[in-house]
N, C-alpha and C positions, 0 to 999 in steps of 0.2 A: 688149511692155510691160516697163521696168525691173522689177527688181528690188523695189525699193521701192515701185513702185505698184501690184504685185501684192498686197505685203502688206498694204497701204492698203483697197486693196479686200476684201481677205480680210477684214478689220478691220469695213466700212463691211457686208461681208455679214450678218455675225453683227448687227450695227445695227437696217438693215434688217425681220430676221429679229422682232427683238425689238419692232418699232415697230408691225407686224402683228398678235402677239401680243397685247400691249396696249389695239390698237384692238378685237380684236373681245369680249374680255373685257369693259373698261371699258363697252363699248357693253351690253350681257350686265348688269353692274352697275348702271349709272345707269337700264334701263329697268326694272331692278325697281321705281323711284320713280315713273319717270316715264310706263309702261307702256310699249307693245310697237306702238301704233301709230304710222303712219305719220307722223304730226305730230311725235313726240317722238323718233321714230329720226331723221328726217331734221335735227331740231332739235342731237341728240345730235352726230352726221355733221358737221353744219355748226360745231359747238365746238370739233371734235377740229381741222377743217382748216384755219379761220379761226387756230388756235395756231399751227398747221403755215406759214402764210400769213405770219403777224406774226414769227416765228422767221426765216424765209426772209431777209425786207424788214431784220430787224436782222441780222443774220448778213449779208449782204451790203453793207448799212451800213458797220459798225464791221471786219470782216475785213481792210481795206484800210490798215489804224492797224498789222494786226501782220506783223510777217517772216514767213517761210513756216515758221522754227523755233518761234517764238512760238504762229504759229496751230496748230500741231501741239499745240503744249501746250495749249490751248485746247480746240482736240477732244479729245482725252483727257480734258479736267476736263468737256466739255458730258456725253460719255458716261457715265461716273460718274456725275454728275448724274444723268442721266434713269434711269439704274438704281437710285440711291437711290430715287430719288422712286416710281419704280415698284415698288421691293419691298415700297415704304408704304402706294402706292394701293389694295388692299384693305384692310386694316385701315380706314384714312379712309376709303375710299368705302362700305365695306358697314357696317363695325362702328360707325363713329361717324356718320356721315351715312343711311345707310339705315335703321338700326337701334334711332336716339338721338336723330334731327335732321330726321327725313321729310320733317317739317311745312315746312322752308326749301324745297322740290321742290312749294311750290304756292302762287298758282298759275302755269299754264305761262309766263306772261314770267316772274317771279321764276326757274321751273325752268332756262331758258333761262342766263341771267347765272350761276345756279349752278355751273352744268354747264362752260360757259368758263370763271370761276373755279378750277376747279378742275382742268381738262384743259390750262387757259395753261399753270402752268410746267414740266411734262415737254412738250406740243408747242411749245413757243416754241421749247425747246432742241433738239429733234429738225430742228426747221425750220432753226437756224441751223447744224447741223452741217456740210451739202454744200460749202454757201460760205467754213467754214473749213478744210474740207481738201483742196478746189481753191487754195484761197492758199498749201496750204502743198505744194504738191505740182505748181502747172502755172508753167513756166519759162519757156516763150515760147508765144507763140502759134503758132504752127504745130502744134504738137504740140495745141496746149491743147482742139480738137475730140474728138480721140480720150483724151485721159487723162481730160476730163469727161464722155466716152461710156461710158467703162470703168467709174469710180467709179458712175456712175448706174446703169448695166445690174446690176450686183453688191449695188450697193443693194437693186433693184428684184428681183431674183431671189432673194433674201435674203427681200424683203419676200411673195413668193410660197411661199419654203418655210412660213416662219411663220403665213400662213395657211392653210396644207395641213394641217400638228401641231398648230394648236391644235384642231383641234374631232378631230384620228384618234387623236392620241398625246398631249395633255398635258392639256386637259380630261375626255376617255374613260376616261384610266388613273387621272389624279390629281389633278383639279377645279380648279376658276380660281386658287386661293389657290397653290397650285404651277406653275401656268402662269403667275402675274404674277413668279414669283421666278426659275424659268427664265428668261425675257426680260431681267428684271433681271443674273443674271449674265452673259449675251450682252453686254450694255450694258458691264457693269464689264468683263467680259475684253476688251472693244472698244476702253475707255481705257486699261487697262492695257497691251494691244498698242502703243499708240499712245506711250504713257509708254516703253516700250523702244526705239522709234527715233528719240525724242526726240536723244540724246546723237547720232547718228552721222547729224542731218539739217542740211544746211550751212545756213549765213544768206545766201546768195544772194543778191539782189534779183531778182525776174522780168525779162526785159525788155519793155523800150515796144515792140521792133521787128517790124511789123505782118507778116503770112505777105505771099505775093507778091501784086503786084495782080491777077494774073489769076487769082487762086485765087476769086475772092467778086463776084458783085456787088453792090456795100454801099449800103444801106437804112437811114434812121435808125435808133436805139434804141426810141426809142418803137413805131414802127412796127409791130414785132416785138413787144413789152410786149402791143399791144390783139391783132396777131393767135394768140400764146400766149396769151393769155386766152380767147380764139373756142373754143382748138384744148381748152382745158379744160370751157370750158364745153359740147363737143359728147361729149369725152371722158363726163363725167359722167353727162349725157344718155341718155348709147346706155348706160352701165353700169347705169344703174335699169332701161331698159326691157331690156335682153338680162337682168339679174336675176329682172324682174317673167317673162319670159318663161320662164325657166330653169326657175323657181320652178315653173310650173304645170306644163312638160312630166317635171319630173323627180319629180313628188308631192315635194314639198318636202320634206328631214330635217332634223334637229340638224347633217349634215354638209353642206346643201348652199351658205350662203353662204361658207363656207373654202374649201371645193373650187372651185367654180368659179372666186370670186377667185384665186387659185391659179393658174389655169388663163389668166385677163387677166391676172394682174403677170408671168405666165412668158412670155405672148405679147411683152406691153410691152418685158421685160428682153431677151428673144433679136432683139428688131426692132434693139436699141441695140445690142446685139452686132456685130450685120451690119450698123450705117451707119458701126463702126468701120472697116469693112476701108474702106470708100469714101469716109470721107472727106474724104481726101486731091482727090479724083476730083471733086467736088460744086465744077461753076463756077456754077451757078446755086442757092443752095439757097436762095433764094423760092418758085424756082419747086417744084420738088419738095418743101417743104415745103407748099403749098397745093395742091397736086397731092396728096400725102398725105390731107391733111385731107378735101380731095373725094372720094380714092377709098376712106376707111374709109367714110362717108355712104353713097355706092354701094355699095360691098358688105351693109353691115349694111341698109339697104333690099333687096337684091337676095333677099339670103338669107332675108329672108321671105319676099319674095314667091314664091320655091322651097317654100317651105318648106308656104306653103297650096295651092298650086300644081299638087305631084306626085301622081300618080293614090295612093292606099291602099294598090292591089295592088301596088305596084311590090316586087320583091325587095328584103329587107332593111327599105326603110321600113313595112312589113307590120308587124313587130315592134314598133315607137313608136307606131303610127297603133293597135294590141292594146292596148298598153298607156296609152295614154289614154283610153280607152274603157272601160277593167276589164277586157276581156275574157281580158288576163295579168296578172297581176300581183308586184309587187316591190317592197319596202320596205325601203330599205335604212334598214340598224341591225337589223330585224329578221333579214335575209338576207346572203348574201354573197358570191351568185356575181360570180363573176369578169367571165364575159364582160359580164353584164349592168348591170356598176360602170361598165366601160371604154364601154360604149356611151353608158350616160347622163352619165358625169361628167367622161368624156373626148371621146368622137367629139361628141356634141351640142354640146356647148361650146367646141369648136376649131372646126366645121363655122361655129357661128354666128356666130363674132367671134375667129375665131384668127387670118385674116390682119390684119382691123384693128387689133389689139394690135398686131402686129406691125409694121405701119405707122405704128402711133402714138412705139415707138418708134424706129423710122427717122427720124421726123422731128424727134426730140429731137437730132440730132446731125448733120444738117440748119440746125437753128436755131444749133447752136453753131458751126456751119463759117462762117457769116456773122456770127455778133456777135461773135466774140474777135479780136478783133487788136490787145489791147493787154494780156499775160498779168498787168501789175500791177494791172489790173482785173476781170480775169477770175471773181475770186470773186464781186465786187458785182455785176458782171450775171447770174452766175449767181442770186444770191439776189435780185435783183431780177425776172429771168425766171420763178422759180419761184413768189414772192410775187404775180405777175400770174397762172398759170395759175391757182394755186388762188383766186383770186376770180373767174375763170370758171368752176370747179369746183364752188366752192361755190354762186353764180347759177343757176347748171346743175341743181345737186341741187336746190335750192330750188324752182326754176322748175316743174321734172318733179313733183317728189314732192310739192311740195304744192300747183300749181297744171294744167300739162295734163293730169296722168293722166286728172285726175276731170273736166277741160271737153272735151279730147279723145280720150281714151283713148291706150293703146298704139300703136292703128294709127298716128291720127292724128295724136301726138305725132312718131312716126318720120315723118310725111308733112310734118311742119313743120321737122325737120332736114336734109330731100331740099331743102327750098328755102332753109334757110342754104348747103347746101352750093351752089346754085345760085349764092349773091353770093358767096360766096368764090370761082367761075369767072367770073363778072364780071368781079370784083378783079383775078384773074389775065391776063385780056383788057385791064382798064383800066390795069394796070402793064404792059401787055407783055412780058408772061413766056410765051407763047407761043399765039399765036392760035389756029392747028389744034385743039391739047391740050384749052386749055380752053376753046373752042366744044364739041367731042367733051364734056367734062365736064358742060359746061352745059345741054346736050341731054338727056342723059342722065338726071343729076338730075331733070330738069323731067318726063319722060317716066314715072322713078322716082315721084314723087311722083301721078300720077294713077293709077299701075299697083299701087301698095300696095292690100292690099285694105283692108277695111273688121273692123272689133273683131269684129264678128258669125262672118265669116270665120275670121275669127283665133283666135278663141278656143274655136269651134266645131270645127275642126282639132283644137286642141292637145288634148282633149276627147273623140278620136276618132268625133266625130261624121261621117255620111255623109249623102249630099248629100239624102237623103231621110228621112233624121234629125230628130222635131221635139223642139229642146231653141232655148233664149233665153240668152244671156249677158249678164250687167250688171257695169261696170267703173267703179271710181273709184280713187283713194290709198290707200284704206285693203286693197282685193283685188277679185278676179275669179270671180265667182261664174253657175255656169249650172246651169238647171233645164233637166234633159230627161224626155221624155216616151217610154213601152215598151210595147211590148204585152202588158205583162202589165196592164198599167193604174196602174201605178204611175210616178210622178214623182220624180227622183233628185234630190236637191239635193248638187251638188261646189262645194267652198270651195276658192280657189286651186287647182285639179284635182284635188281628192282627194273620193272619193266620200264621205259624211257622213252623208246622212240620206235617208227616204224619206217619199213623201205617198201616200195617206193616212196620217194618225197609226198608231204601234202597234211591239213591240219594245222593247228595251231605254232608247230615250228616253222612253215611255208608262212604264213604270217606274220609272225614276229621278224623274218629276216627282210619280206620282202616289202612290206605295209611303209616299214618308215622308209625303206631304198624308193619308195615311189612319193612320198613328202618331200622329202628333201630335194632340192634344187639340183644339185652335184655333187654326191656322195665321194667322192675322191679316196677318202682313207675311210675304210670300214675295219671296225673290229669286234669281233663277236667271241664271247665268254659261254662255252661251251661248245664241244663237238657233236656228243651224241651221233648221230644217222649220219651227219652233215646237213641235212637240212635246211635251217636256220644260215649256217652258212652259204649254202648254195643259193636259197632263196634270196641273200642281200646281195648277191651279185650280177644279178639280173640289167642290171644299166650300166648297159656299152656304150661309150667308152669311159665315161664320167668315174665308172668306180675303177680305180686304179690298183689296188690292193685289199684284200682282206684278209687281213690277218685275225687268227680262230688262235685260242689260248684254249688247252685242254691238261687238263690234270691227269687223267687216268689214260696214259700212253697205249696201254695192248687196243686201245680202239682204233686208230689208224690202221694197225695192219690186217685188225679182219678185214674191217673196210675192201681195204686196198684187196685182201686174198678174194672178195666177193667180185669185186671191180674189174679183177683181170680173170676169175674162174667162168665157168660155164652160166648161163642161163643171167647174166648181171642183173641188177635194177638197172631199169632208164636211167639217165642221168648220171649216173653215179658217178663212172667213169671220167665222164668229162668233166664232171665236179675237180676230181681226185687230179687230174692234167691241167687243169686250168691254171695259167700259170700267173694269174695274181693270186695263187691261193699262196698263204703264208701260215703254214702252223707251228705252233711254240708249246711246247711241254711243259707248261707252268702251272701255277693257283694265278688265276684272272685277275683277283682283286691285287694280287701281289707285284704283280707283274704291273697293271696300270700305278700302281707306286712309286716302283723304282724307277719305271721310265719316263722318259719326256717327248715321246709323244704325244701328240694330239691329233682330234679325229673327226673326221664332219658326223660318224655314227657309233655309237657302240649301242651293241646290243647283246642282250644275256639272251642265253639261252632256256626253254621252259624247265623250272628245278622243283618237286615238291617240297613247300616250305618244311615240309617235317624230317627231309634230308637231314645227316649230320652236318655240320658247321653251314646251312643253307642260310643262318641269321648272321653269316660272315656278308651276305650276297643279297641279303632284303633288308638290310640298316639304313637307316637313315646316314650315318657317317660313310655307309659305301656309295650312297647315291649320290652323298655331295663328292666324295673323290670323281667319280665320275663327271660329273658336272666340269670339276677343274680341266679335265681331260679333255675337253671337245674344245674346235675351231669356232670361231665367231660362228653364230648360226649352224653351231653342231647340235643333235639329235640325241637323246638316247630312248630304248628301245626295252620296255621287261613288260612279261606276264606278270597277273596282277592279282594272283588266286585270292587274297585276303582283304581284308578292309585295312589290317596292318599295313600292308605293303603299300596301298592306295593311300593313305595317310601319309608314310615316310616318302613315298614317291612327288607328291604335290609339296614336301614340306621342303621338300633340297630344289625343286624347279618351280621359278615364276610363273611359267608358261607352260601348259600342258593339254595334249590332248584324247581323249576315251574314244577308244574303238572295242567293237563287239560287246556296248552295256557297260564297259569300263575294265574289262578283263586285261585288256592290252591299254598301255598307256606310253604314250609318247609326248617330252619333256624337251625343254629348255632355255637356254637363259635369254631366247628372245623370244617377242612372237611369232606364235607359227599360223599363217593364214591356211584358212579352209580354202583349200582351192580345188575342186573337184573336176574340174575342165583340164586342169594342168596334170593332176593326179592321172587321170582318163588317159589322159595323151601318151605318158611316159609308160601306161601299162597297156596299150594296146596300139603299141606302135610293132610292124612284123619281125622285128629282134627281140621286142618282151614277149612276146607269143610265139613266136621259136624257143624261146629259154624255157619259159614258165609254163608252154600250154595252154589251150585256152579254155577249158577247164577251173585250173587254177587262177588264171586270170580272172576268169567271171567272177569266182570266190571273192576277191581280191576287191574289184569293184564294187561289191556290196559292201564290204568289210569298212572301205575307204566312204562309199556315200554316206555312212551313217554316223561319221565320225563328231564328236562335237566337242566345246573345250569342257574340260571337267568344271568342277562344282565343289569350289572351297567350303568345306564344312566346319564349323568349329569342333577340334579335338582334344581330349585330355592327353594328359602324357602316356595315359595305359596305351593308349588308340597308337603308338607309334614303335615300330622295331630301331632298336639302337647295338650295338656292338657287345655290351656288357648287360644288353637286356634283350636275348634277342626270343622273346613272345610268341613270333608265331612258332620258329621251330619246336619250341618247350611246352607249345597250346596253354600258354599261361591264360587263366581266367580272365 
C-alpha cells in the first residue's frame, strides 16, 4: 500500500476504535431510561445503525461534488465533529436527559424517536466518513478493490480493539465519562491527522477507466445493493444468536459483550485483510461472494450441531460440558486465570463463528472487485453499498430479537437461516455461477437444516445436562431459562446459564423477602425486583392481612411459565403453587429499575432480589443513583431491602439511606429515610404468630429469628469515591481495582 494510504488507514483505525467505544457506552446510557430489555436494546441497536445507514446514503450522495483534496478536508471536519459531539454525549445523555428529562424516554415509541434523535448526528457522520475518504484516496479502479479493503479492514480492526478496552481498560479503570472522552480524542486526533495531509494531497481527478474486462463478471448495481442487504441481514442474525449463545456458555459478565465482539470485528477485519491479497485474482466475485454467504450459514449451523453432538467425555470438552453444569466453576471479574479467560473468550468464540467473520469479510472485497470500475464513483457505491447492508442489518436485528427468538427460538431461528442460505444457492444455480458448487451448497444447507437440533437439545448442553438429566428449558427475547431437577431433591433454577436459585423455598432469598416483611409495621404495598424461584417474593408475603399486594418486576419472562408448568405438573415444590394463586401476587414483565421510574407508585417495601454483582448491567441495580430512586419510591416509613455481597454496595447503600440496618454480619441491609427501631419482641410476634408458621414453616421461622436477633444499625465509615458504585462507574460489576 502507498504511503499515504497507510496513513489513511492508521487515521481511519483510531476512528473505528472510537465508534465501538461510543456504541457500547451510549448503549450502557440510554438503557438506564429505557431499561435493559431486550425490546429496548434491540430498539437502542436499531437508532445507533439506522444513523450509521442515513450517514452512509449521504456520504455517498454528496462525496462525488468534492475532489479527493476537498473530501480529505471533509473527513477531517466529520472526525472532529463526531469527537465533539461525543465528548458531550454524556453530559446530555446522562446529566440532562437521564437525570432532568426521563419523562421524554416514555412511552417506548416516544423512547424510540428519542433515542435516533439523539444518536443521528454523531452516526450520520460516522456513516458518512468511509465514502469520503475512498473519494479522496482511490485513483483508479484497479487499485480501488484493495485500497477499499484496506481502509475497511483497519476500520473494522480498529473497531474491535475499542470493544476489547472499553469494558477491560476504560470502563474498569475509569468509568464511561472517561471512556466517552478517550474516543473523543481518537476522533480529534483522526481529523487532525487527516488536516496534516491535507496540504501535500494533489487534486487529481480519479479516473473513469474501468480494470480489464476479464477481471469481473459485471452484474447490475442494484443487484449487488439487495444481495449486500441479504449478506447483512444474515450477518446480524447469526450475531444475536452466536451472542444469545455465548452469553449462556460463558455465564455471562460485565466483559462478555466487548470481548466477544472483539473477537467477530477481528474475525470480519482479518477476512478483509486476506481478500486483499486476492483481489486482483477474483474473475468471478458473485460467485464467491454467494458462496461466502452460503458457507458462513454452513458453518455456523454445522458448529452447533458439533457442538450438541460431541460425547461430554470427550478430552478437553470435559471441561465446558463441567462447567456448565456447576460442577467447576469460574467467574470472571471475580477470577482470573489465564487459561480459563483463553478457553472461554477466545477458543469458544473463534471455534464458534471465527471462520465466518472471516468469510464475511472476504466477501467485502469480493463485492468491491466487481462494483468499482469507475473510481469517480467509487465513494458513492461505497456509501450506497454500505447504506444497503445496514438495512439488512438492522431487518436482521429486528427480525431475531424481537420477533424469532420468542416464536422459534435459537435452534429454530438458525434452522430458518440454513434455508435462506439454501435460496441464495438456488440464486447461484439460477445465475450460473456454478452448478456443481452450489448444488454441493444447496444440499447441504437443506440437509443442515433438519440436522440442527431442537432448543431443548441446545440448551440443555450448554447447561451441562446429561442425557439422563431431568431439567426443561424455556426460551424467548427476553432469555433462556432451565429448571433442572437432582437427587438431592432439589430443583435449580439457571437464568441465562447462571445457576440463581433453588426450589423448594429457603436461604438467603427467604430472607431478603421475609426479614424486612417482619420490620416493618404494615407492609401494605410490597414490591420486589426480581423473580427467579419466587422465593424472595413469596417470602415477603408472609403478613396477613397487612401486605395487600406484591407486585414482583421480572425481566426475563420464560421464568413464570416453567414455574407455573412445575406448579400444576406432578410431584410440585411446597409452596409453590400457592405462591403462583395467591391473588395479591402481581407480576410485570419489565427492567425493575425502569419501571420504578416511570411510575408513581409508592411502597412501604421494595426489595431486590439476590444478583451476582458480576451480572451484566448488575451496576444498573447496585448504584448509588438506583438506591436513591428507590428511596424516592417508598411511603413515609417505607423499607428497602438488598443483599449486600460487596463493600461497594454496603457504601452506596448507607450513602442514599439515613437510616440503616445489618443483618447476618452486614450481608443484608435494610434502609430508610427514618429511623427504624430494634424491636425484637415486635419482630418475634409477627413471625411466630400460627399464620406466619403456616406460611413460612417453622424451620424457616427459627432461621428468621436468629437472622432478626442479631440485627444491629450499621456503622458509617468514612469512604472514598473508589468505595462507591455509581451508574456510569459501576465497579463492582467491572471488579474495578
Amino acid at each position: 500500500m502507498p504511503r499515504r494510504t497507510v496513513i489513511a488507514g492508521t487515521l481511519f483505525f483510531l476512528s473505528g476504535a472510537a465508534a465501538l467505544v461510543y456504541q457500547v457506552v451510549w448503549q450502557r446510557i440510554l438503557a438506564l431510561q429505557s431499561g435493559v430489555g431486550i425490546y429496548s436494546i434491540a430498539i437502542i441497536v436499531a437508532a445507533f445503525m439506522v444513523g450509521l445507514g442515513l450517514g452512509s446514503h449521504l456520504g455517498g450522495a454528496w462525496c462525488e461534488r468534492f475532489s479527493p483534496r476537498r473530501a480529505l478536508l471533509a473527513f477531517a471536519g466529520i472526525e472532529i465533529g463526531i469527537g465533539l459531539l461525543g465528548a458531550g454525549s454524556g453530559p446530555f445523555l446522562y446529566d440532562l436527559l437521564s437525570l432532568r428529562l426521563s419523562h421524554v424516554f416514555h412511552p417506548q415509541a416516544r423512547a424510540a424517536l428519542v433515542q435516533f434523535a439523539c444518536l443521528a448526528p454523531p452516526t450520520v457522520l460516522m456513516g458518512m466518513s468511509l465514502p469520503f475518504l475512498v473519494r479522496a484516496f482511490v485513483h483508479d479502479a484497479v487499485e480501488a478493490p484493495r485500497t477499499i479493503g484496506y481502509l475497511y479492514a483497519l476500520n473494522t480492526l480498529g473497531a474491535a480493539l475499542g470493544a476489547l478496552v472499553t469494558p477491560w481498560v476504560l470502563v474498569r479503570y475509569h468509568g464511561m465519562r472517561a471512556a466517552l472522552l478517550c474516543a473523543a480524542a481518537a476522533n480529534v486526533i483522526a481529523g487532525l491527522g487527516a488536516l496534516t495531509m491535507f496540504r501535500s494531497t494533489p487534486d487529481t481527478a480519479p479516473t473513469g477507466d474501468p480494470p480489464p474486462a476479464t477481471d469481473a463478471d459485471r452484474r447490475p448495481f442494484p443487484l449487488w445493493l439487495v444481495l449486500y442487504a441479504v449478506g447483512g441481514f444474515c450477518a446480524l442474525s447469526l450475531e444475536i444468536l452466536w451472542f444469545r449463545l455465548i452469553d449462556v456458555a460463558v455465564k455471562s459478565t460485565g466483559f462478555t459483550f466487548g470481548t466477544v465482539l472483539a473477537v467477530y470485528l477481528a474475525g470480519c477485519g482479518l477476512g478483509t485483510l486476506a481478500g486483499i491479497g486476492l483481489a486482483a485474482r477474483l474473475r468471478r466475485p458473485l460467485r464467491v461472494f454467494l458462496a461466502s454467504l452460503c458457507g458462513i450459514l454452513l458453518y455456523a449451523g454445522l458448529a452447533v450441531v458439533l457442538l450438541v453432538a460431541i460425547p461430554p467425555a470427550t478430552p478437553f470438552f470435559r471441561w465446558f460440558f463441567d462447567l456448565w453444569g456447576g460442577r467447576l466453576s469460574f467467574n470472571l471479574g471475580g477470577a482470573w486465570n489465564a487459561p480459563s479467560v483463553l478457553r472461554l473468550y477466545l477458543l469458544l468464540p473463534v471455534v464458534l463463528y471465527g471462520p465466518p467473520t472471516v468469510l464475511m469479510g472476504f466477501s467485502f472485497v469480493a463485492l468491491q472487485r466487481a462494483v468499482q470500475d469507475d473510481a469517480r464513483r467509487s465513494g458513492r457505491r461505497v456509501g450506497l453499498l454500505q447504506a444497503a447492508n445496514i438495512v439488512g442489518c438492522v431487518a436482521g436485528s429486528l427480525a431475531v430479537g424481537l420477533l424469532t427468538l420468542t416464536w422459534l427460538g435459537s435452534a429454530g431461528t438458525l434452522r430458518l437461516l440454513a434455508l435462506v442460505g439454501v435460496m441464495l444457492a438456488v440464486l447461484g444455480l439460477a445465475l450460473r455461477e456454478g452448478g456443481a458448487l452450489f448444488a454441493t451448497l444447496a444440499a447441504g444447507l437443506a440437509a443442515l437444516a433438519l440436522a440442527l437440533p431442537g432448543d431443548q437439545a441446545l440448551w440443555r448442553r450448554l447447561h451441562g445436562m446429561a442425557d439422563g438429566d431431568r431439567a426443561v428449558a424455556s426460551e424467548d427475547a427476553t432469555g433462556v431459562i432451565l429448571l433442572s431437577e437432582h437427587d438431592d431433591g432439589l430443583r435449580r433454577v439457571w437464568v441465562n446459564g447462571r445457576h440463581h436459585s433453588v426450589l423448594p423455598f429457603g436461604g438467603i432469598h427467604t430472607a431478603l423477602g421475609a426479614a424486612p416483611a417482619a420490620i416493618h409495621p404494615a407492609p401494605a404495598e410490597v414490591a420486589i425486583i426480581g423473580l427467579g424461584s419466587g422465593d424472595t417474593a413469596w417470602a415477603a408475603g408472609f403478613r396477613r392481612p397487612e401486605t395487600q399486594r406484591l407486585t414482583t418486576f421480572e425481566i426475563c419472562a420464560p421464568q413464570l411459565g416453567l414455574l407455573r408448568g412445575l406448579a400444576y405438573g406432578p410431584d410440585p415444590p411446597a409452596k409453590l403453587r400457592r405462591f403462583l394463586e395467591d391473588e395479591r401476587l402481581v407480576i410485570r414483565l419489565a427492567d425493575g429499575r425502569n419501571a420504578l421510574l416511570r411510575g408513581d407508585e409508592r411502597y412501604d417495601l421494595i426489595e431486590m432480589d439476590a444478583l451476582y454483582p458480576s451480572s451484566p448491567y448488575s451496576g444498573n441495580l447496585y448504584s448509588l443513583e438506583f438506591y436513591r430512586l428507590c428511596a424516592s419510591r417508598l411511603r413515609r416509613g417505607g423499607l428497602m431491602c438488598t443483599w449486600a455481597p460487596t463493600a461497594r454496595v454496603h457504601a452506596s447503600f448507607l450513602e442514599a439511606f439515613p437510616h440503616v440496618l445489618e443483618l447476618d454480619e452486614g450481608r443484608i441491609l435494610v434502609g430508610g429515610a427514618d429511623p427504624i427501631a430494634i424491636d425484637v419482641h415486635a419482630w418475634q410476634a409477627r413471625l411466630t404468630g400460627p399464620a406466619a408458621i403456616a406460611y413460612l414453616g417453622q424451620p424457616r421461622v427459627n432461621e428468621l429469628l436468629e437472622l432478626l436477633r442479631r440485627a444491629r444499625p450499621a456503622v458509617r465509615r468514612p469512604f472514598a469515591p473508589e468505595n462507591v458504585n455509581l451508574d456510569l462507574f459501576p465497579r463492582d460489576e467491572m471488579n474495578s481495582p
